[in-house]
C-alpha positions, 0 to 999 in steps of 0.5 A, a space after each residue: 423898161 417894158 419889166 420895170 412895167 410889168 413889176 408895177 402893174 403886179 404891184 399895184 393888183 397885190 395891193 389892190 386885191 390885199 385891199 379887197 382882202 381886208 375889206 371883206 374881212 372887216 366887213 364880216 367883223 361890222 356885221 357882226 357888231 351892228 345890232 340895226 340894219 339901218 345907217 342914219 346920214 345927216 345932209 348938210 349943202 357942203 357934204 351933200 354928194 360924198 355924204 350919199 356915196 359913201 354911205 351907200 358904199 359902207 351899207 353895201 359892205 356891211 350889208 345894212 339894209 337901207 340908208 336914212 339920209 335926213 334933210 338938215 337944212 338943205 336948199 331947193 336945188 341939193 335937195 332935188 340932187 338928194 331926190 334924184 340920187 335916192 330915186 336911182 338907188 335903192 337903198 337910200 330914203 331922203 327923210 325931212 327933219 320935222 318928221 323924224 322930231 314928230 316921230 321921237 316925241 
């Protein structure tokens, strides 16, 4: 039993670190594709979190600079979750819409 065990355990760590493997190695392929070191996020109430996180997890693979994450109509209390979340990392800016409209015309 305790065989069977330990067979899973070094499974489970092969796939993993062949998982890690693959990251990196796509990683290196995404940085050399990307011609802009910023990730533009859309925020909507339903994606709020998820959006965030796996933004800033792909920013880190792909070694992208900073995340905009722009406000696209979110309430009072997401937002303030969206402020917190920017505050503790440091690659995230949460920018308003109307800002980016006046900024394109």
């Amino acid at each position: 039993m305790s065989e069977m065990i330990i067979n899973i355990i070094i499974v489970a760590l092969a796939v993993y670190g062949l998982t890690c493997i693959i990251r990196w190695i796509w990683s290196r392929v995404i940085k050399k594709g990307i011609s802009q070191n910023i990730l533009v996020v859309p925020l909507y109430d339903d994606n709020l979190e998820f959006s965030l996180r796996d933004a800033v997890t792909l920013a880190k693979t792909a070694e992208i600079e900073s995340v905009a994450a722009i406000d696209c109509g979110l309430s009072a209390e997401s937002k303030q979750m969206a402020l917190i979340f920017a505050n503790s990392e440091p690659l995230v800016k949460i920018i308003d819409s109307s800002e980016v409209v006046k900024n394109i015309f």
